[in-house]
C-alpha positions as CSV (number, residue, x, y, z in Angstrom):
1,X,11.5,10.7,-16.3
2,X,15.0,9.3,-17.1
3,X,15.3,6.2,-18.4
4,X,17.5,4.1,-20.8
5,X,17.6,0.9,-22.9
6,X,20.3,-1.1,-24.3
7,X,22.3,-0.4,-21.3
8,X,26.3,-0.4,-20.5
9,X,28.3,-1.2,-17.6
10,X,29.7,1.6,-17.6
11,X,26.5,4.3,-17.7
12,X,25.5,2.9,-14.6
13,X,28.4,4.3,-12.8
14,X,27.8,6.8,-9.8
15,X,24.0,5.8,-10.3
16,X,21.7,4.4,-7.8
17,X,23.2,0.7,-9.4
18,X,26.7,1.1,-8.5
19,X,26.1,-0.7,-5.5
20,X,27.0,-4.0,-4.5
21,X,25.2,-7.6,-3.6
22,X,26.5,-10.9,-2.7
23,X,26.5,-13.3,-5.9
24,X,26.5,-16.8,-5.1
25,X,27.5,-20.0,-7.7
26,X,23.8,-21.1,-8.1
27,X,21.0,-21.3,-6.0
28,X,22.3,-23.9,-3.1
29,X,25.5,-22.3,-2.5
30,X,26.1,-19.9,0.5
31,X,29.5,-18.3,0.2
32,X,29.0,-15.0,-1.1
33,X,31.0,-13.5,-3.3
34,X,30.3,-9.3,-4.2
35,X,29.8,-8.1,-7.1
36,X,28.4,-4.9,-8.8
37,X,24.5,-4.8,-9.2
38,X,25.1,-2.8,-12.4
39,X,27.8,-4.9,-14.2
40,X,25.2,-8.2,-12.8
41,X,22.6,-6.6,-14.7
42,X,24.1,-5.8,-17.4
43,X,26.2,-9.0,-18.2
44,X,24.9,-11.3,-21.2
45,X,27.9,-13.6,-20.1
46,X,25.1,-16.5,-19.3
47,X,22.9,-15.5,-22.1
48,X,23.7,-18.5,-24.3
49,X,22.7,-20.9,-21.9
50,X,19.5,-18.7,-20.9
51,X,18.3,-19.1,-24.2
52,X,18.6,-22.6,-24.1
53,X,16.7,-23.1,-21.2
54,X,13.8,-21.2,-22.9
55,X,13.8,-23.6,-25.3
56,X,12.8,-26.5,-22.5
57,X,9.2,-27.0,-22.7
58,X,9.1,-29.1,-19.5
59,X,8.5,-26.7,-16.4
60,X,10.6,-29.2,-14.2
61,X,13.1,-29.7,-15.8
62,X,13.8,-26.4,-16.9
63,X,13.4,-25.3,-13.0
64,X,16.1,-27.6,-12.2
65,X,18.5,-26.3,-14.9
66,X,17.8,-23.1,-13.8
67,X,19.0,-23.3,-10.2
68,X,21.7,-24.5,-11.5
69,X,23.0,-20.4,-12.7
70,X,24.5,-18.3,-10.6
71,X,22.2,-16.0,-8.5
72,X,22.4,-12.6,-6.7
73,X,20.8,-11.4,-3.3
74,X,19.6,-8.0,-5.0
75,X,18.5,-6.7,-1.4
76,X,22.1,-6.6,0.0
77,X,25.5,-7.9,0.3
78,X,25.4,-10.3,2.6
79,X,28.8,-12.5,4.8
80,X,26.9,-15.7,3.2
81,X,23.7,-18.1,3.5
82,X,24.4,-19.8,6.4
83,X,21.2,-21.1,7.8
84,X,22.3,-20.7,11.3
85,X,22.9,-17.6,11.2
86,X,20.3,-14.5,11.4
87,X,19.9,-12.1,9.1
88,X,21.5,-9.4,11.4
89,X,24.9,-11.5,11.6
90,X,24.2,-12.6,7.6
91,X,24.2,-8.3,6.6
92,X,26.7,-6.4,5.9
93,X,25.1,-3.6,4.1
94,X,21.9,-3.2,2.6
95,X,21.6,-2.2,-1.3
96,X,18.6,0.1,-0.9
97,X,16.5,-2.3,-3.6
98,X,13.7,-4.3,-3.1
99,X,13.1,-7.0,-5.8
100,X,9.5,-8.0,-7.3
101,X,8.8,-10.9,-9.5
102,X,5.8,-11.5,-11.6
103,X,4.8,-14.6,-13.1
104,X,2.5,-15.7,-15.5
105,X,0.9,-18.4,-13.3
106,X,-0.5,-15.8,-11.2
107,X,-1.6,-13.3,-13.7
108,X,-3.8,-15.2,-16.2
109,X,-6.5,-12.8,-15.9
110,X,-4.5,-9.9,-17.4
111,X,-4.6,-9.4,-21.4
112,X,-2.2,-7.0,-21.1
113,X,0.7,-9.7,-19.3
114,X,3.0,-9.6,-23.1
115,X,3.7,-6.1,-22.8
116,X,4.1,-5.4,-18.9
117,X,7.7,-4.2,-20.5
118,X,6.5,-1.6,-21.7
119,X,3.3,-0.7,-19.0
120,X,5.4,-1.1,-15.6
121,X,7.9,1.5,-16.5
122,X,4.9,3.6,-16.0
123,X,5.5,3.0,-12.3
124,X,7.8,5.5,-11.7
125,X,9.2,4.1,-8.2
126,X,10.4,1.0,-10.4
127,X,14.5,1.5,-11.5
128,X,14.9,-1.6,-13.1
129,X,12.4,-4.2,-15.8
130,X,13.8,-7.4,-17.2
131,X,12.6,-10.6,-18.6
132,X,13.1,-13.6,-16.1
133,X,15.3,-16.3,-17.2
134,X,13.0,-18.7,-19.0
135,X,11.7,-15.7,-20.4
136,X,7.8,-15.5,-19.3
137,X,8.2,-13.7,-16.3
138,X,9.4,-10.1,-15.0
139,X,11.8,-9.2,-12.7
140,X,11.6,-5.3,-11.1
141,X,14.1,-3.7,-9.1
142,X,12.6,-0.9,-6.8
143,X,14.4,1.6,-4.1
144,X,13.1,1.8,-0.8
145,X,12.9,4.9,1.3
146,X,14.2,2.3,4.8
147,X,16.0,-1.1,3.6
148,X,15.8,-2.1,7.0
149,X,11.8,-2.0,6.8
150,X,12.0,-4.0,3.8
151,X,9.4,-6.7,4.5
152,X,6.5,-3.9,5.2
153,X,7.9,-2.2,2.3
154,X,7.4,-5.6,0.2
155,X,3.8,-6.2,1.8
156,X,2.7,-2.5,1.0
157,X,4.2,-2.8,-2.4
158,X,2.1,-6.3,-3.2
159,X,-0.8,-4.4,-2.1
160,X,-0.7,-2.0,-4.2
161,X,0.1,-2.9,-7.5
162,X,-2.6,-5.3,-7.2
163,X,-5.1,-2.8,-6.1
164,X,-4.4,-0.6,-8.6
165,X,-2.6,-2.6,-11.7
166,X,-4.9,-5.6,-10.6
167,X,-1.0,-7.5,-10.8
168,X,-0.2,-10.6,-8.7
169,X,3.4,-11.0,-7.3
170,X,5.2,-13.6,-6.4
171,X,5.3,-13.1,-2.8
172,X,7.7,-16.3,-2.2
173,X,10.6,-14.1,-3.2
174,X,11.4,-10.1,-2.5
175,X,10.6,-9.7,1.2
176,X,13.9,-11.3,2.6
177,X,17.5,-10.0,2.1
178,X,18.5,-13.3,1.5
179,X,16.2,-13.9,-1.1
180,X,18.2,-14.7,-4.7
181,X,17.7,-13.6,-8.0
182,X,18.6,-15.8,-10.6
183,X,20.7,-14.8,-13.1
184,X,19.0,-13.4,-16.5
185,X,19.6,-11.3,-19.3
186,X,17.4,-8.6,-21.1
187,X,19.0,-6.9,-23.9
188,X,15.9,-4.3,-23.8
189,X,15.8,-3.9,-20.1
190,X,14.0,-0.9,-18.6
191,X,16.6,1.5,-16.3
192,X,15.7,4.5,-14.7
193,X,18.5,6.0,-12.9
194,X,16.1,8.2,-11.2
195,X,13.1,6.0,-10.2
196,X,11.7,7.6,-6.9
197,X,11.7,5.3,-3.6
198,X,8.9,3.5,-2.5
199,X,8.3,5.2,1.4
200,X,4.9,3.3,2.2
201,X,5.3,0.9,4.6
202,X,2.3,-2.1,5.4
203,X,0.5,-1.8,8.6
204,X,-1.9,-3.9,10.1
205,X,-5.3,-2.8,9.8
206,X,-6.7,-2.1,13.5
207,X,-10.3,-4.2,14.3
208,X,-13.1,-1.5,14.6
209,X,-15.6,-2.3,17.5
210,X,-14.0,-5.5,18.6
211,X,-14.7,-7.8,21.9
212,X,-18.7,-5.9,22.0
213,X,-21.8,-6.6,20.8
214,X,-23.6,-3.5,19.9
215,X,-23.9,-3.1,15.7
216,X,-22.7,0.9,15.5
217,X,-24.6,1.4,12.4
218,X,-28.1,0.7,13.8
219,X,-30.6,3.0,15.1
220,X,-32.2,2.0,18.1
221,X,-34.2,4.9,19.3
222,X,-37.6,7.0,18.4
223,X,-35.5,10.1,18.5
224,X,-32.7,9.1,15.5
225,X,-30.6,12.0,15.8
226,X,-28.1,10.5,18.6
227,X,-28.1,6.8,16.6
228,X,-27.4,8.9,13.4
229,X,-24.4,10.9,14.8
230,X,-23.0,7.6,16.6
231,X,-22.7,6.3,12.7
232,X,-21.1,9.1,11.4
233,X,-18.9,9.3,14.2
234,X,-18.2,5.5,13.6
235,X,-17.4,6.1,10.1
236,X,-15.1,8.8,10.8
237,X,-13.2,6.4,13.2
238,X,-12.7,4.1,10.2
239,X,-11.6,6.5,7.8
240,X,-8.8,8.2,10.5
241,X,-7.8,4.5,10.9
242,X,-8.7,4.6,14.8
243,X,-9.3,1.4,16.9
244,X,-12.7,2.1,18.1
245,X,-14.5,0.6,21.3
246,X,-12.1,-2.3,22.6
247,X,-10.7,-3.4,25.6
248,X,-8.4,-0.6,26.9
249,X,-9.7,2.4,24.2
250,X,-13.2,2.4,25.8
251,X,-12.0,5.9,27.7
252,X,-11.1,7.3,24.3
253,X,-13.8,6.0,21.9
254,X,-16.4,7.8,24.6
255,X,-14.4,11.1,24.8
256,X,-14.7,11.1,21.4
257,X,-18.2,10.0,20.7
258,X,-19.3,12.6,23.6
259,X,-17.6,15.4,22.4
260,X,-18.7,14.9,18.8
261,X,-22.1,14.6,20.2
262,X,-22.0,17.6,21.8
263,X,-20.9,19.8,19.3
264,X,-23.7,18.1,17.0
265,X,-26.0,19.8,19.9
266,X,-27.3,16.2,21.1
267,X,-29.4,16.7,24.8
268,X,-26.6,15.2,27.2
269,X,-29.2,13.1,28.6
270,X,-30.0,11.7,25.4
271,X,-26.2,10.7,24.7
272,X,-25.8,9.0,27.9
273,X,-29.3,7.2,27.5
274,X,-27.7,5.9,23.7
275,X,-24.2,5.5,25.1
276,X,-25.8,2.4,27.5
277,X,-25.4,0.3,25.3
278,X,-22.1,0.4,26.0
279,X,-22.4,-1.1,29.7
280,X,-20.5,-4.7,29.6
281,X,-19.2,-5.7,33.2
282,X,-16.1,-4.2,33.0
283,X,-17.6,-0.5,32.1
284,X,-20.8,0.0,34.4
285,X,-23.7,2.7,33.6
286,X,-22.0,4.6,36.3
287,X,-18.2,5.1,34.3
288,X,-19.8,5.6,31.4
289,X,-22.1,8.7,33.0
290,X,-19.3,10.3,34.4
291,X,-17.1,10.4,31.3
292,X,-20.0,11.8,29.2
293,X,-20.6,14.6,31.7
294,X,-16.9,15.6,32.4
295,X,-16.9,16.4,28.6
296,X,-19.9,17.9,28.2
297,X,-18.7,20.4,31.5
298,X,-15.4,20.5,29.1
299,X,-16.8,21.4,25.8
300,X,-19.8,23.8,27.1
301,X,-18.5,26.4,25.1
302,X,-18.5,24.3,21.8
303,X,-22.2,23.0,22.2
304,X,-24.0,23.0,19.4
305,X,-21.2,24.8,17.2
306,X,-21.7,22.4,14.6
307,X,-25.1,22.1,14.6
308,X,-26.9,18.7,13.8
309,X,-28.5,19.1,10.1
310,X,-31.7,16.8,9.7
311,X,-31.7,17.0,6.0
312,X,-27.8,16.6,5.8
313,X,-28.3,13.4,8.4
314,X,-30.8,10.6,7.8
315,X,-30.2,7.1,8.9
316,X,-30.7,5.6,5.5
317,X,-29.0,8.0,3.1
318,X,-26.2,9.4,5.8
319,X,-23.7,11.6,3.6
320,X,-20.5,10.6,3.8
321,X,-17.3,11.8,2.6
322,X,-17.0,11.6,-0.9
323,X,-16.3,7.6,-1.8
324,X,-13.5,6.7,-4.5
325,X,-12.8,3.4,-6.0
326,X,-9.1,2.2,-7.4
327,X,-8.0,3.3,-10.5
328,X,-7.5,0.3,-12.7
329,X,-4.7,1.3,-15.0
330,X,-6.4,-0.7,-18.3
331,X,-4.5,-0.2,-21.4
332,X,-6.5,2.2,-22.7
333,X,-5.6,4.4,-20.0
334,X,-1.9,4.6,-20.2
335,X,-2.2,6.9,-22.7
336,X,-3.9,9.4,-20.1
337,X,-1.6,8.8,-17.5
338,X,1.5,8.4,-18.9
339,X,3.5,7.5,-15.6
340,X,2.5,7.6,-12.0
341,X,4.5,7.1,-8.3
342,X,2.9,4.2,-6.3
343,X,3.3,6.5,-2.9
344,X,0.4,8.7,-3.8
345,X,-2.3,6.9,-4.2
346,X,-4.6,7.4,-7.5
347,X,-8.2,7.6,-7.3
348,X,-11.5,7.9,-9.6
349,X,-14.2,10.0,-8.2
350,X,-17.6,8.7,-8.6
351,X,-18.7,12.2,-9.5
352,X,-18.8,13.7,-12.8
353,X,-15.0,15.4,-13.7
354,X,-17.0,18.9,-14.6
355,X,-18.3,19.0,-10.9
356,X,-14.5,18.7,-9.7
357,X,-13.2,21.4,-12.3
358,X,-15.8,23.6,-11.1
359,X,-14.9,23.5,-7.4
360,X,-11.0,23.4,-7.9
361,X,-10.4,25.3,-11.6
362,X,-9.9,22.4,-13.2
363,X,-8.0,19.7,-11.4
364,X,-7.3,16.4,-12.8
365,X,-9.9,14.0,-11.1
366,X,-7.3,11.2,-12.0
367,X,-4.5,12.4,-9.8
368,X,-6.8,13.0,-6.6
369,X,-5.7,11.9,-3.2
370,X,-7.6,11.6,-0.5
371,X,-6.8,15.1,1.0
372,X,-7.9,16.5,-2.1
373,X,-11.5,15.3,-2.3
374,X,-11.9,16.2,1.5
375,X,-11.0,19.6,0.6
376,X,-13.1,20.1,-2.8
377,X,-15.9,19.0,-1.2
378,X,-15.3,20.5,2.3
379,X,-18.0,23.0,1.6
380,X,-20.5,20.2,0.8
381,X,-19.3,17.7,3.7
382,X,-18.8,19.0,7.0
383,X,-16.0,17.6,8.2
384,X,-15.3,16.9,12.5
């Protein structure tokens, strides 16, 4: 990683900072005037009266005087503030940062909140750490992989570093390209020239099994094996992120569920008996019968190729694929970690690390992703 303190104006040049943002005379005013991100953030032309506003004890009054310094849009330079105006007709180019702020209001809960200067850095996607204004705050600058996208980008971002850094953002500021930045001056100020963008992007989470009444992880029938296979089949349409039986997917959800089931080896007569209890009066007894046999006629060659295991399946202690929980980066743990890129997500596995090393020589069980533990334990789980 390269990063540097006690930064010039003029090391910044040709670097991912040698851009330029619309400054602005203080927070109400909405002619823009450019200037260069790097000379902005570099400046301590301001810093005098900073530090006298640190010195205000009263929150309101030092908000008031703060508003009153110039700010920057850090998200792009913009034709000017106008309210009347869109943010397409406001843009004129986008910067390529996203800006985070974290304040202590929100974070009360962490013990580690004095030296986030010197525990974000370890995020590698973040290029630039300063101290806010009145000085108990932090203000991040992070590339993003598409500007245009940059309120997903801002959503993913706050979910992330609070999953896994258990950090609050300010989420009033960072997700607009008009948002401002007020001015503020860190003499040891955290640059890295080569921070990698941030590329995830927030998505809705679809509704599993929405607009029925069934419950899909309930066995309803002396013979368990079909009621089993439904919930594993359930469960894999939750971990793929797929949307399940709803209005307009029920064609989908049964091809699915049918075709599992028949590679499980399930009777097709006891799939469309446990597939009833799908009927609603939109999707008769009759629909539902012919899709389940058009894919059994389908998939006759696959019957039974993945056989249905009674001691791998039980109702009550189903096997699932392997379950991880965040990675809270605690202080203790920096040390191990030493820095890490927010796009790949970080996980802990529940099992011991000697189990891991011995099915993949030795990996790291703090740097697995999800495609990883699928394929360590491939020959324990059987995947579909």
């Amino acid at each position: 990683m390269h990063y540097l303190h006690f930064m010039h104006y003029t090391n910044l040049k040709n670097t991912i900072f040698d851009v330029e943002v619309s400054a602005f005379k203080n927070c109400y005013d909405t002619e823009s005037n450019p200037v260069n991100l790097a000379l902005w953030l570099t400046s301590n032309k301001y810093e005098i009266k900073q530090n006298e506003i640190r010195t205000i004890t009263d929150k309101k009054e030092r908000d008031k005087i703060k508003t009153q310094l110039p700010a920057i849009s850090p998200s792009a330079l913009l034709v000017n503030r106008d309210k009347d105006l869109n943010n397409a007709e406001k843009l004129i180019r986008y910067s390529g940062f996203m800006q985070i702020d974290i304040d202590f209001k929100d974070n009360v809960h962490l013990s580690d909140y004095n030296v986030l200067m010197t525990t974000l850095p370890l995020i590698q996607n973040i290029a630039y750490c300063g101290r806010s204004v009145s000085g108990t705050g932090y203000f991040c600058l992070v590339p993003i992989s598409n500007p245009e996208k940059l309120h997903n980008h801002f959503k993913k971002f706050n979910e992330l570093i609070y999953t896994y850094y258990n950090i609050k953002l300010d989420t009033s500021k960072g997700s607009n390209i008009t948002d401002l930045r007020i001015y503020s001056y860190s003499a040891d100020a955290y640059f890295n020239i080569n921070a990698i963008p941030f590329n995830q992007l927030w998505k809705p989470k679809p509704v599993i099994n929405k607009n029925i009444t069934y419950k899909p992880f309930t066995s309803y029938y002396t013979n368990d094996k079909f009621s089993i296979v439904l919930e594993r089949h359930n469960q894999k349409q939750i971990d793929n992120n797929q949307i399940g039986y709803t209005k307009g997917n029920q064609n989908n959800y049964l091809k699915s569920l049918a075709s599992y089931c028949s590679v499980k080896g399930i009777d097709i007569n006891e799939t469309i008996t446990g597939c009833h209890q799908f009927i609603n009066q939109d999707y008769t007894a009759k629909r539902i019968e012919e899709i389940i046999q058009s894919v059994y006629n389908v998939c006759k060659v696959d019957f039974n190729s993945k056989p249905f295991k009674e001691t791998e399946y039980k109702s009550d202690t189903i096997k699932k694929i392997v379950k991880t929980k965040p990675l809270y980066l605690e202080p203790q743990r920096y040390k191990h970690l030493k820095t890490i890129d927010l796009n790949i997500v970080l996980f802990e596995k529940k099992e011991s690390a000697e189990s891991v090393k011995s099915a993949k020589g030795g990996i790291d069980n703090f740097c697995l992703t999800p495609e990883q533990v699928n394929e360590i334990w491939s020959n324990e789980i059987e995947n579909y």
